[in-house]
PAMAR-5324 format. One record per residue (C-alpha): x, y, z; residue in one letter; residue number from 0. Coordinates in Angstrom, 3 decimals. Example, Ala and Ser with C-alpha at 12.3 -4.5 7.8 and 13.67 -1.06 7.14 Angstrom:
// residues 2
{{12.300; -4.500; 7.800}; 'A'; 0},
{{13.670; -1.060; 7.140}; 'S'; 1},
// end
This chain:
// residues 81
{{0.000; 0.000; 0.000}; 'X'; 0},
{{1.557; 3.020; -1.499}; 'X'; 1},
{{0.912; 6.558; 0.318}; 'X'; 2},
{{-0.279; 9.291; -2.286}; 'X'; 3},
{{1.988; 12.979; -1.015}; 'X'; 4},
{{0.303; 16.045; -2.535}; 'X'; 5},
{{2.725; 18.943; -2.124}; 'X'; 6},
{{2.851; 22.443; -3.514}; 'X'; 7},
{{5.526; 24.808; -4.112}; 'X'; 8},
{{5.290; 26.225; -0.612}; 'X'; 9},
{{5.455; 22.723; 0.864}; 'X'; 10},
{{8.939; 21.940; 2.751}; 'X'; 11},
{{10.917; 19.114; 1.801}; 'X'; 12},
{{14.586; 17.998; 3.645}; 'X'; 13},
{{16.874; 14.774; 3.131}; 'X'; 14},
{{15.986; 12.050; 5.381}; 'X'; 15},
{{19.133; 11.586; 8.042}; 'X'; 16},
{{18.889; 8.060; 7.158}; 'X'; 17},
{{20.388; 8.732; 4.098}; 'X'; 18},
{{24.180; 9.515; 3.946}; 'X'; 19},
{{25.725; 10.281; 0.812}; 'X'; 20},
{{28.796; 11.179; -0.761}; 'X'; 21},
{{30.471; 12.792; -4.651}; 'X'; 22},
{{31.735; 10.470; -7.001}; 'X'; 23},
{{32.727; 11.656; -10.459}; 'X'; 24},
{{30.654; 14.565; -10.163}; 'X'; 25},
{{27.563; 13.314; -9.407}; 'X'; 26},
{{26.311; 11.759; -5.960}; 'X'; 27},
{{25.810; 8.718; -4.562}; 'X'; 28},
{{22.778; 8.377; -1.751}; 'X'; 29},
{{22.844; 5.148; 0.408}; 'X'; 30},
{{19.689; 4.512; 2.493}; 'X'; 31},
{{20.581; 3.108; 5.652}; 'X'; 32},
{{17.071; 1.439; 6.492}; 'X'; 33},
{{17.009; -0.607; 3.402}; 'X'; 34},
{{20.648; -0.578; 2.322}; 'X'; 35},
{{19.342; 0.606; -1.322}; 'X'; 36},
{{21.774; 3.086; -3.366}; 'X'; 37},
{{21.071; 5.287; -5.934}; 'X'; 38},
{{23.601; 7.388; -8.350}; 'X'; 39},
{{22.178; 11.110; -8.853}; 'X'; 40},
{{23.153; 13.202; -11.973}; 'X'; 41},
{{24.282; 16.487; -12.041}; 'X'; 42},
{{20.270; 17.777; -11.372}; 'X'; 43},
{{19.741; 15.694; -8.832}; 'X'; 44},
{{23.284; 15.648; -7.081}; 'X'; 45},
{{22.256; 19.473; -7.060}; 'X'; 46},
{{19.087; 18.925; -5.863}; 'X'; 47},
{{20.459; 16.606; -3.222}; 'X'; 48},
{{22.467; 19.460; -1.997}; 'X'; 49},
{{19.732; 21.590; -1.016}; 'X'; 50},
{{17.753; 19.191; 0.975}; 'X'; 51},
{{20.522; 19.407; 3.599}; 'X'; 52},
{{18.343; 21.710; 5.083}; 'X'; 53},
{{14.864; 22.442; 4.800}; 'X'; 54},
{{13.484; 24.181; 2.114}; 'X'; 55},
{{10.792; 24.658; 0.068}; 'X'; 56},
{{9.334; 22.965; -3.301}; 'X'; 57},
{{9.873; 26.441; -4.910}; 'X'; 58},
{{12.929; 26.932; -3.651}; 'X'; 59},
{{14.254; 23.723; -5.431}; 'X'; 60},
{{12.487; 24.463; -8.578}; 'X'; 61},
{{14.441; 28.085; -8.607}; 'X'; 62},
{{17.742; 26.225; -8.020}; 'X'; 63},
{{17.291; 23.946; -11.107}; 'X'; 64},
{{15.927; 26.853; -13.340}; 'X'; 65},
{{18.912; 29.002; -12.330}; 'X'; 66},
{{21.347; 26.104; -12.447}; 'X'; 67},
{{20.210; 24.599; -15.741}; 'X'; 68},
{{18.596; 25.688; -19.276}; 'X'; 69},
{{14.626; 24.023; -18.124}; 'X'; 70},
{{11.760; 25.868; -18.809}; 'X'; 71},
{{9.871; 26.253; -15.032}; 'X'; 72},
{{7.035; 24.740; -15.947}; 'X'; 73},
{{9.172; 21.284; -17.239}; 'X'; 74},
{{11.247; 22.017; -14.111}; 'X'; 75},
{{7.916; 21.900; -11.772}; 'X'; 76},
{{6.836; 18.277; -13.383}; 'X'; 77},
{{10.294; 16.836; -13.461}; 'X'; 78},
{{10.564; 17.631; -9.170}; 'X'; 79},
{{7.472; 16.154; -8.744}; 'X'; 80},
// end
């Protein structure tokens, strides 16, 4: 059973601490130390990544990746979510 999270751009999002992480080649690797998954993040989402470190808002993120990278906001809005 799957939970369904409806957010908007004013909703605040942060990493979990039960996810460490570290750079590797310029992009980041997340390890999740409940289920011992890892995941490899590109350049958006190493970015992305970095913000989380503290809270912050869905906007916020979406202004990062805009500034950061030639998206158009409204792509930039799906692609988060």
């Amino acid at each position: 059973t799957g939970m369904t999270f409806i957010w908007s751009p004013r909703s605040t999002v942060s990493a979990s601490p039960n996810v460490v992480s570290c750079e590797l080649d310029g992009d980041s690797v997340l390890l999740n130390l409940d289920t011992s998954r890892y995941f490899r993040l590109n350049s958006v989402g190493s970015l992305l990544w970095s913000k989380l470190e503290a809270p912050c808002t869905v906007s916020e993120l979406q202004d990062a990746v805009v500034e950061g990278f030639d998206v158009e906001p409204d792509r930039c809005a799906r692609d988060i979510e």
